[in-house]
C-alpha positions in Angstrom: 46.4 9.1 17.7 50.0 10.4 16.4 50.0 7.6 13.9 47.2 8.6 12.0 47.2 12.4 12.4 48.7 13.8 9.7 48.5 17.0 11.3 50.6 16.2 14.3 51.1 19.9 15.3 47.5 21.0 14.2 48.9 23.5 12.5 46.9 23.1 9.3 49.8 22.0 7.4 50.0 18.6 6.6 52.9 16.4 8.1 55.2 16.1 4.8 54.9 19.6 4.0 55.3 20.4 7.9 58.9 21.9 8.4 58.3 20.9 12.2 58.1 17.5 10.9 59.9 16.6 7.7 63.0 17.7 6.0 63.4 20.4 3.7 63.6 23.9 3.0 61.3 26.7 3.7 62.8 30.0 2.6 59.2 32.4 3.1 59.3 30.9 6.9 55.2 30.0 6.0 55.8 27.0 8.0 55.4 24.5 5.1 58.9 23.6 2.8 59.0 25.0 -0.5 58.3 22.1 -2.7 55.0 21.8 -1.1 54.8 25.2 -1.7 55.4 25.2 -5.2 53.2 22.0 -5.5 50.3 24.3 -3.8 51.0 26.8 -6.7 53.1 29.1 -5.8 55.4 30.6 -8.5 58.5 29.6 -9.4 58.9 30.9 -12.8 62.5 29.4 -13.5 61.4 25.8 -12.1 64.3 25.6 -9.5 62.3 24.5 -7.0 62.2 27.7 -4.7 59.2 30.0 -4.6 59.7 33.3 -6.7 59.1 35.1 -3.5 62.3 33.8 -1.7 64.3 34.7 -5.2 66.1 38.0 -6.4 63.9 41.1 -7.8 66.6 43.9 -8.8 63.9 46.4 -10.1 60.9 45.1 -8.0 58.5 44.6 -10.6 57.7 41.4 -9.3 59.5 39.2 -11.8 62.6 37.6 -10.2 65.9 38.8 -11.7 66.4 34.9 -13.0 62.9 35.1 -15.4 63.1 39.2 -16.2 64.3 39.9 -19.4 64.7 43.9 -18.1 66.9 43.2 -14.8 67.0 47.4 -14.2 63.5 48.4 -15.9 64.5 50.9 -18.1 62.3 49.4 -20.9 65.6 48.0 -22.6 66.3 44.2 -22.9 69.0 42.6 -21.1 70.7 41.3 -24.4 70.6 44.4 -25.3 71.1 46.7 -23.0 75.1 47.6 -22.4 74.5 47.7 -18.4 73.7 43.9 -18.6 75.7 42.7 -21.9 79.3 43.3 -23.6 78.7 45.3 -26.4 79.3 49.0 -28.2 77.0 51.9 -27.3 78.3 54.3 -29.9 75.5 56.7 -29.6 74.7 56.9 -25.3 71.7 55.6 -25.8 71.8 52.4 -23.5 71.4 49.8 -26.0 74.5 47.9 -27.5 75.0 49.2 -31.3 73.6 45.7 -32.7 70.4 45.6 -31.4 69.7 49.4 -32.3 70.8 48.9 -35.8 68.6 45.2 -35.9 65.5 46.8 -34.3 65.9 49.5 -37.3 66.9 52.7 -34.8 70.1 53.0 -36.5 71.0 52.5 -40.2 74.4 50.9 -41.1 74.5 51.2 -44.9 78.4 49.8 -44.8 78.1 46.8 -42.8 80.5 47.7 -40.8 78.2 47.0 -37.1 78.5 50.7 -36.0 75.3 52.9 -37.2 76.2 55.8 -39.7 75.4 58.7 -37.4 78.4 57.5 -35.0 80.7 57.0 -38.4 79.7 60.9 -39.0 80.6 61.5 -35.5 84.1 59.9 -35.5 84.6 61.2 -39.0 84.9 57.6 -40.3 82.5 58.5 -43.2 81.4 61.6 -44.8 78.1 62.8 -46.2 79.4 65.7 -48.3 75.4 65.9 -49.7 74.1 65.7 -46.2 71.4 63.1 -46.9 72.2 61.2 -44.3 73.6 58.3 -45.9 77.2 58.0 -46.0 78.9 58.9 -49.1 80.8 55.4 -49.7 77.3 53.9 -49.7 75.5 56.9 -51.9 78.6 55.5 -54.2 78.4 52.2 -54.0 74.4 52.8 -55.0 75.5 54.3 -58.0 76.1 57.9 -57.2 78.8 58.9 -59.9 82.5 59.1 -58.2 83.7 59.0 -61.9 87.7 59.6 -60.5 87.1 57.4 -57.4 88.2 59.9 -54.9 85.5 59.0 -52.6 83.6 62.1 -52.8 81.1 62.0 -55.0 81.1 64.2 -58.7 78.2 66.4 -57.5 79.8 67.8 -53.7 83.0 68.6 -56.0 81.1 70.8 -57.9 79.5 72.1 -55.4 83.0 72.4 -53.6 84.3 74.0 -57.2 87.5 71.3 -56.3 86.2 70.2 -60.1 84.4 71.4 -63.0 82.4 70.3 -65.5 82.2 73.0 -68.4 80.0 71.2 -70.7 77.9 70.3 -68.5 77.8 66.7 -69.5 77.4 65.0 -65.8 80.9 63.9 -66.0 83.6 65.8 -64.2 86.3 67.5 -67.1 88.6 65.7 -64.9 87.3 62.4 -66.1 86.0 63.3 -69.3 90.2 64.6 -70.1 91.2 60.2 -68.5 88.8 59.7 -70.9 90.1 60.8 -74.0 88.6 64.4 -74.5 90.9 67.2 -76.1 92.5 69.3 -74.3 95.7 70.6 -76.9 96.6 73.0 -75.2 97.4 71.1 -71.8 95.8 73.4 -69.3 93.0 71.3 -68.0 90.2 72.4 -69.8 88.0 71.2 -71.9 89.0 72.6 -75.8 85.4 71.9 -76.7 84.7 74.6 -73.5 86.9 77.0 -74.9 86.0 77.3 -78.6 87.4 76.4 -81.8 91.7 76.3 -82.1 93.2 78.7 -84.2 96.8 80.1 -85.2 96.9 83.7 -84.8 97.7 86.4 -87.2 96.2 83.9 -89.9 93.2 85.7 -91.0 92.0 84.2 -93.8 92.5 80.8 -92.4 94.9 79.6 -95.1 97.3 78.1 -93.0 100.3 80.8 -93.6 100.8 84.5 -92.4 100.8 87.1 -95.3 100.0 90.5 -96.5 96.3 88.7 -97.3 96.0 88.2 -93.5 96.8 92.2 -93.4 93.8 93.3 -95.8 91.3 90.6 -93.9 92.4 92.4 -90.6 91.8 96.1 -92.4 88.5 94.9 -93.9 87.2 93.6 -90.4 88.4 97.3 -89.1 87.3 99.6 -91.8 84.6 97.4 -94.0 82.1 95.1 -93.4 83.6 91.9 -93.1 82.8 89.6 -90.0 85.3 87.4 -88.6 83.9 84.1 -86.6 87.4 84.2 -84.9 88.4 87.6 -83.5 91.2 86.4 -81.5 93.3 85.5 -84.8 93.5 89.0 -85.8 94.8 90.4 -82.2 98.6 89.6 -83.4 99.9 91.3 -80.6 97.4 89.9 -78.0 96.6 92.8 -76.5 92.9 92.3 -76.3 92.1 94.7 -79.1 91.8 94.3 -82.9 93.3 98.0 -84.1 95.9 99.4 -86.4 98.6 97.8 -84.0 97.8 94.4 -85.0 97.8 95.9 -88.7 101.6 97.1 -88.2 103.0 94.2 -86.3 102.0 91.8 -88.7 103.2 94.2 -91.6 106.5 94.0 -89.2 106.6 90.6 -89.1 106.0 89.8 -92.7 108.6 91.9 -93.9 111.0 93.0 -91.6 111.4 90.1 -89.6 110.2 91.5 -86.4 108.5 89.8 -83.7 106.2 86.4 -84.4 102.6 86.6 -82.9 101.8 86.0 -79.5 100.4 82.1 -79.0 98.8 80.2 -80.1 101.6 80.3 -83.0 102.6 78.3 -85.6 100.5 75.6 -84.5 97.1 76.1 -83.8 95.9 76.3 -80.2 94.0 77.4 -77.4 95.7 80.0 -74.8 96.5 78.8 -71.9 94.3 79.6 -69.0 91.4 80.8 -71.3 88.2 79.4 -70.4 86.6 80.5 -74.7 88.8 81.5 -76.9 86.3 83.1 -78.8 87.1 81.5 -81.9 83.4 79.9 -83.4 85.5 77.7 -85.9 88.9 78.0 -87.8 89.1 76.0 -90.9 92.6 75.2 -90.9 93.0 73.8 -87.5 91.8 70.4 -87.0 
């Protein structure tokens, strides 16, 4: 009898899962609602109460769009990826900035949340060395920068924007803030350009007289070797000769023109790179 069949519709479903005979849902149509369904089983992966089946599969790879963690199946994770997230995808690649430079795909030696290859690209950062690593962070790691221009010492040599004639490490730049002598002002180095001296004196004795005419005759026409040739060039025409002998005679006695510089004070030309001068016992 009907009230002990608890089949009523013979139907092989029992009466309280029965949608013929109780209330509820049944979104597959099987016939039986879906808590009885999910009772009997059937997945429901986010526990809502309605069978997987019935739910949302974007990508159909049979996990519902509510428990799949790659709604579009292109192997990149939701929180990630910048279709399903708000986020920066410098690069193109799909997945936001953040999670490329967390999974170790991009480095960020700044801090700044956008990998270095996109700083490079938007010319944010340089990498004058081309190692790969921007050069605020080669800097910051110890790289020399010694006149903090942010580009480090060795790409300015390279770029010959700087020098460094002693070939110390340090730029002349720095080593001249530093305190190194340069007396004759023109940015270089005087321990790159040799010893000061004060033309026309010869003998090194700190005045100009005929004595400075015999040293300059004895270098031309004996034996004597000078360790500053550019002291007997008086008229600083590149040559030691009899001209030097005569405009120094000229000088001395008939008041004619003084020597070319460096004169009276001892010195360095300006613009030469040695001034061929070994040592010159009078200067400092």
């Amino acid at each position: 009898i009907d009230a002990c069949d608890d089949d009523l519709d013979g139907d092989n479903i029992p009466n309280d899962c029965d949608i013929d005979q109780t209330d509820g849902v049944d979104c597959d149509l099987n016939g039986a609602i879906d808590a009885c369904d999910v009772a009997a089983g059937a997945s429901d992966c986010d526990f809502d109460g309605v069978p997987d089946v019935c739910q949302l599969d974007t990508d159909n790879d049979g996990t519902i769009d509510a428990c799949d963690d790659d709604l579009d199946g292109d192997n990149i994770p939701n929180d990630c990826d910048v279709d399903q997230t708000d986020g920066e995808d410098c690069d193109g690649g799909g997945s936001i900035d953040s999670c490329d430079i967390a999974a170790g795909l991009a480095t960020d030696c700044d801090n700044n949340g956008i990998p270095d290859s996109c700083d490079f690209a938007s010319g944010t950062a340089t990498d004058c060395d081309g190692n790969g690593i921007p050069d605020s962070c080669d800097i910051a790691a110890g790289d020399s920068d010694c006149d903090l221009d942010g580009v480090l010492d060795s790409c300015q040599l390279v770029a010959e924007t700087d020098t460094d004639c002693d070939d110390n490490g340090v730029l002349d730049g720095c080593d001249l803030d530093a305190g190194a002598s340069d007396e004759n002002a023109d940015g270089i180095l005087d321990s790159c350009q040799g010893s000061p001296f004060r033309r026309g004196d010869c003998n090194q004795d700190g005045t100009l007289d005929v004595t400075d005419v015999i040293q300059i005759l004895a270098v031309l026409f004996g034996n004597l070797v000078t360790d500053c040739p550019p002291v007997l060039d008086f008229d600083d025409d590149g040559q030691v000769d009899i001209s030097d002998v005569i405009s120094e005679l000229n000088f001395i006695f008939q008041g004619g023109p003084a020597p070319a510089a460096p004169y009276p004070d001892c010195g360095i030309p300006v613009g030469v790179l040695d001034s061929g001068c070994d040592s010159f016992s009078s200067c400092p």
